[in-house]
N, C-alpha and C positions, 0 to 999 in steps of 0.2 A: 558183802553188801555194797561195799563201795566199788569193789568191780564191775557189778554189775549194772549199779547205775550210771556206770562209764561208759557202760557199754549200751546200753540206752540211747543218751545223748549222745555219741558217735554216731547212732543209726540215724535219730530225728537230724543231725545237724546235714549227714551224708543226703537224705533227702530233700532237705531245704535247699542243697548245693545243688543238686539234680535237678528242683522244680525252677530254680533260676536261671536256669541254661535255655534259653527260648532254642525248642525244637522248632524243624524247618520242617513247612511243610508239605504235606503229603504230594508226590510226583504226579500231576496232570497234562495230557497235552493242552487241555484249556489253559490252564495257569502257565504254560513254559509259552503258548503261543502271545500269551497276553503280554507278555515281558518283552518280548523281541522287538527288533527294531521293525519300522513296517518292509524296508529294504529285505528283512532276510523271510518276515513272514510272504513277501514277494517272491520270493526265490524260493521258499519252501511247495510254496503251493503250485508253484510251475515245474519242479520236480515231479510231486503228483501227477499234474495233466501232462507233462512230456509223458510218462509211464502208460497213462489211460492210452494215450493216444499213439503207443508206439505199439502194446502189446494188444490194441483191438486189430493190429493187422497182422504182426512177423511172425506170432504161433501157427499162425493158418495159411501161410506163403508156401511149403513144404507141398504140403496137397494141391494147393492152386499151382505150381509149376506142374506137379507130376499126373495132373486129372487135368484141368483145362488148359496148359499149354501142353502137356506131351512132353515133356522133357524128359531126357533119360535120366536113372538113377545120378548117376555118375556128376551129369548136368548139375542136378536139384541140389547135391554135396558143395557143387563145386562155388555156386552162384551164393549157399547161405554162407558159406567161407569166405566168400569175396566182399561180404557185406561187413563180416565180421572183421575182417581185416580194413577195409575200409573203413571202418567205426575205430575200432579199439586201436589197431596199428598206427590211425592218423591222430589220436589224443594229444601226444605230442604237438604236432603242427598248430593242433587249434589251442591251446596253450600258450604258444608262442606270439602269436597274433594276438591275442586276448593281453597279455604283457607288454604287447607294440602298439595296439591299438585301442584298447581299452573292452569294459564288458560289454557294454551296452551294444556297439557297432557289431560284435563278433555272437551278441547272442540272435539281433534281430537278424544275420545272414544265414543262419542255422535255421532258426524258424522260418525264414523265406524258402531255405532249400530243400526241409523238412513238407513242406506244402506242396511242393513241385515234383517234390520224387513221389509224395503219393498220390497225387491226381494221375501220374506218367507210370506209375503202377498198375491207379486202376485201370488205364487203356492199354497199357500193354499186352501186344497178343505175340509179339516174336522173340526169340531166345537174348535177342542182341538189344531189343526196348528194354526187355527185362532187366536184362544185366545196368543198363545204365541208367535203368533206374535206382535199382538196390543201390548203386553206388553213391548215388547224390545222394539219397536215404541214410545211407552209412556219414558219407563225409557231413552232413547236414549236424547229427551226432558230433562228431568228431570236433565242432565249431563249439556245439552247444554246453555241450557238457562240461568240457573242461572251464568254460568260462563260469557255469554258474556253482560249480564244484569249489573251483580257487577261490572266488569271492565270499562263498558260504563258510570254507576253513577262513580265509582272513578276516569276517566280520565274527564267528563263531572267537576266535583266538583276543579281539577288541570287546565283546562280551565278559570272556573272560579277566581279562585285564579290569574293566570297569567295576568290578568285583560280584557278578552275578553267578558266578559257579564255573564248574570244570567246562571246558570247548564242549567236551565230547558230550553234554547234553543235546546242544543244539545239532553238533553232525549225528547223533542217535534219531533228533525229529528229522532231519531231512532223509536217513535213512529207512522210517516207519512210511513217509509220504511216497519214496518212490515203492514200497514194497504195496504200499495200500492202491497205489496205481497198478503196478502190476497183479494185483488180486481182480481191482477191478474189470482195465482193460481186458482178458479175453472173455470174460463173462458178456461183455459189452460186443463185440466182437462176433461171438457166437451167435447173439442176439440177431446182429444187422447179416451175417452169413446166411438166415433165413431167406435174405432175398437174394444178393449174391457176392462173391468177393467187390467186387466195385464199391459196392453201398459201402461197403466197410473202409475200403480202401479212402473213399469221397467222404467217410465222418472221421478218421485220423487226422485228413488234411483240416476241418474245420475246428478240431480239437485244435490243429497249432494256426489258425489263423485266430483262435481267440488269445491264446500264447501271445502271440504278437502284436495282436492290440494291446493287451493286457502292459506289454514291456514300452511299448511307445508313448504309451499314457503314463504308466508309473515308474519306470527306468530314467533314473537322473542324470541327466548326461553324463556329469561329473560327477563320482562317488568319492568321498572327502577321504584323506588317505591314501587314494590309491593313485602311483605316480607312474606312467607311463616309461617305458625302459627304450633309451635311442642305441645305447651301445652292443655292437656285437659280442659273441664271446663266451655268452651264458650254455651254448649247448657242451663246450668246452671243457668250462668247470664244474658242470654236472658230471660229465665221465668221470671227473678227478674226486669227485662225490662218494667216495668208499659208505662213509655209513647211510648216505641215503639209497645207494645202490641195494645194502644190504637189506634197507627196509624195504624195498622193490620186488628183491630175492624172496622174502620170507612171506611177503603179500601175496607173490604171483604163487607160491606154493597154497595159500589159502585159494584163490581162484580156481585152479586147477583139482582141489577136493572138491569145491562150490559146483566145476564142469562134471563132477560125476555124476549128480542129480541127472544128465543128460546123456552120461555113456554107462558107465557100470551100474549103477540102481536098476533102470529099464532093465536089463538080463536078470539081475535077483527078481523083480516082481515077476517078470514073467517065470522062472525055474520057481518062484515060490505060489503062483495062483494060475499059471497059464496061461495068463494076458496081462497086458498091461493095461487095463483099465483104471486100479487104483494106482496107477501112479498121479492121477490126476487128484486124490482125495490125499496123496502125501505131499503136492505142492501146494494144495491148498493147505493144507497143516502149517510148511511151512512158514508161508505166507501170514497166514495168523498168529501165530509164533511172534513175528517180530514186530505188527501191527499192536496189542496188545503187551509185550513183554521188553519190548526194546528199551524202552525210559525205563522202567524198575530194574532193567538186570545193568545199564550205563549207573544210575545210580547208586546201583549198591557196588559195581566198580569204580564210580569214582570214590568213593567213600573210602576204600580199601589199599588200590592196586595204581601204578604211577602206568604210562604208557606202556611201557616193556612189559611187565608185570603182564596188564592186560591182554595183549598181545599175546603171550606163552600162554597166558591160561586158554585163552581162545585155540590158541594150535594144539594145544595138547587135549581139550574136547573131543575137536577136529579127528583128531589122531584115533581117539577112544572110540569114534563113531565105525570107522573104518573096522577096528580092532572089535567092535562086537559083532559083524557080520562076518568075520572071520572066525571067530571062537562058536560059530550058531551052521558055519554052513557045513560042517562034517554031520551034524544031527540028520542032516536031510528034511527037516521040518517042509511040509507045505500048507496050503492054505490060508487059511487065517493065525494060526500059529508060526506059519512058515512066513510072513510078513511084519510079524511083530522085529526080529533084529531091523529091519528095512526101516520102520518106525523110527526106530532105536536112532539109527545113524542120518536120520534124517532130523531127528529132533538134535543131539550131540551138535551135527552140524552147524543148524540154525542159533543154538545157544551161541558154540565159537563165532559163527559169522557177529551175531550183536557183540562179542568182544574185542572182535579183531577190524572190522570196518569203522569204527568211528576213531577206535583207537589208533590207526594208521593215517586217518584222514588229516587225526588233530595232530600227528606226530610231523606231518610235512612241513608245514609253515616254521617250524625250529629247524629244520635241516636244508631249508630253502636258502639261495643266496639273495638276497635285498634286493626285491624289485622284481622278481622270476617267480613267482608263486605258480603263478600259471602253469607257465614249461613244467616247472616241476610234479604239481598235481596232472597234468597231461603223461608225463614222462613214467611218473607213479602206475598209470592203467598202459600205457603201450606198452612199458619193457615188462609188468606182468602178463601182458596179453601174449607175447611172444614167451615164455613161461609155458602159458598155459599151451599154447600152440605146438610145440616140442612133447611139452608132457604128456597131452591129450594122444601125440601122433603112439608116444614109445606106453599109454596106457592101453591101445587099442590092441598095438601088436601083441603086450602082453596077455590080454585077455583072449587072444586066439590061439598061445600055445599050446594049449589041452594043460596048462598044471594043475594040479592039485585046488580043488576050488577055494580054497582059505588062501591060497599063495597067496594071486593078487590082489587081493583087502589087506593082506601084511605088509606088502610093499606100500600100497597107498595109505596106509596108516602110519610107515617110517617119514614119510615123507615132509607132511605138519611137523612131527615130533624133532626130525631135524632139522627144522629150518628154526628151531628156537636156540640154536647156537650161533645162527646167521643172524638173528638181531643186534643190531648196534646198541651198545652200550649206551646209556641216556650221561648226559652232560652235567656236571655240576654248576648247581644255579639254573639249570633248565626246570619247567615246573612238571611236580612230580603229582599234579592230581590227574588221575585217567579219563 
């Protein structure tokens, strides 16, 4: 009897202890935007319209070279290649000026040049207008991004500090806003194509000329913290940067899974339904995916998992995505059954993408050297862009050898799985919420 009533009051005293514990809570983008500083809710929501305003024109560039200018195949490859290099190759550069010159200067140049490459888009009628447009287009990017990327990890990481929660909640919303842009931009896009690439091309440009008032008006000259860097030297001691190289390594591996939504998925829909039709209802999936799910699934990571942690779980998704359309493509499945693996590793995907991108975002600013956030979040997308640029070229030639059709999903699914031995080791006394 008297154990029993021990054991009684154990249970009532264990709930009394439980209901003292103020839970946190429930994850909203309402409640996480209402907390932020209005600097980052600034920066967040210019994410969004960069996205609207980039993706109502680049998905429908392809057709407008190859149908109203006449461009050869070869051409139409070579010019979205050159954009892409342009963009992602020069992140670096626009990193480094963003670190020299400060954010504000290097975002309104982006938005200036952003406005000019698409008005010079939409008149472009020759193969060489073309080209120089896409470029300013590209470099425009290349100014923009890195600037409001490093500022978002630096205010996201003073967040943290101030004691509001893990970074990677904040880099989780700036990652749902650009995704929620790019859902929206080609639906928008599509919309204005009714009348004709131009129109489209003339409301991208006005999408960043409100960009641009928007930061003239509310971009503070001087953003408190942040100290301008005069000494040479920093691209130096990045090279000598082992573990942030290493986080580079295991990124641009995520990226180059992320490029297959755009080379090996298209060949499965099509061997699974005869067109690629629904490839458009699995981007939209994805897309939804992280709009909806991104805060719960950062949350219940950071709760759990330190950066690294997150990271390998993410790539080992990643991995498993690749790995069920390999285990589904000897079935010969088609149709509607024959698209469900496709599903599969499109959803796996998206999940690792929400653990691996915010996780790597918040992981820079610890591996950075004092004063170089920028270079360094810049340096983060170019050396993965060339990554993905290798990898893309040696996944094409694979997939033309005639192998075994599981081969190469086994390879692209080694790929994630090993680059979680290339992660750097997290630091003691480095903060361990994800």
């Amino acid at each position: 009897m008297t154990d029993l009533m021990s054991r009684v009051l154990s249970r009532r005293t264990a709930r009394t202890s439980d209901a003292a514990v103020p839970k946190r809570p429930r994850e909203s983008t309402w409640r996480l935007c209402k907390e932020l500083s209005p600097l980052l809710r600034l920066l967040i929501l210019t994410q969004l319209a960069f996205n609207i305003g980039f993706f109502a024109v680049l998905p429908f560039l392809a057709e407008h070279l190859g149908t109203a200018i006449g461009m050869a195949g070869w051409l139409v490859g070579f010019v979205l290649g050159l954009r892409t290099f342009s963009q992602q190759g020069l992140f670096v550069v626009g990193g480094w000026l963003v670190d020299r010159f400060g954010v504000r200067p290097v975002v309104l140049a982006g938005c200036v040049l952003r406005v000019a490459g698409f008005v010079w888009l939409g008149y472009a009628e020759a193969s060489w207008t073309v080209i120089g447009a896409v470029l300013v287009i590209g470099f425009a990017a290349a100014l923009f991004s890195p600037a409001v990327e490093s500022e978002v990890a630096r205010q996201a990481v003073a967040w943290e500090e101030d004691g509001h929660g893990p970074r990677t909640r904040v880099l989780a919303l700036f990652s749902v806003a650009g995704q929620g842009g790019a859902f929206v931009g080609p639906l928008l896009g599509a919309l204005l194509l009714a009348v004709d690439f131009r129109t489209a091309c003339l409301a991208g440009a006005a999408v960043f000329v409100l960009v641009l008032a928007g930061h003239l008006w509310l971009m503070p000259q001087h953003i408190p913290g942040r100290v301008r860097v005069r000494a040479r030297g920093g691209a130096r001691a990045l090279l000598r940067n082992r573990r942030f190289l290493a986080l580079c390594c295991a990124y641009g591996t995520y990226l180059l899974a992320y490029n297959q939504l755009y080379l090996a998925l298209p060949d499965e829909v099509q061997r699974a339904a005869g067109s690629q039709a629904p490839l458009s209802w699995l981007f939209a999936l994805s897309s939804v995916l992280v709009v909806f799910t991104q805060l719960p699934v950062t949350r219940w990571a950071g709760d759990r998992l330190d950066l690294r942690r997150s990271m390998t779980a993410g790539l080992l998704l990643i991995a498993s995505g690749f790995a069920v359309v390999a285990a589904a493509r000897p079935t010969g499945w088609t149709g509607a059954a024959g698209l469900l693996p496709a599903a599969g590793f499109v959803i796996l995907l998206t999940v690792g993408q929400m653990l691996v991108v915010p996780a790597a975002r918040a992981w820079v600013p610890d591996l950075a050297e004092e004063g170089r956030l920028g270079l360094y979040m810049g340096a983060l997308s170019s050396v993965s862009g060339l990554i993905v640029l290798a990898g893309s070229a040696a996944t094409g030639f694979l997939l033309d050898l005639g192998l075994p059709a599981a081969v190469p999903w086994l390879v692209l699914a080694a790929v994630p799985a090993l680059a979680v031995a290339v992660l750097p080791r997290r630091e003691k006394g480095a903060g361990t919420a994800a």
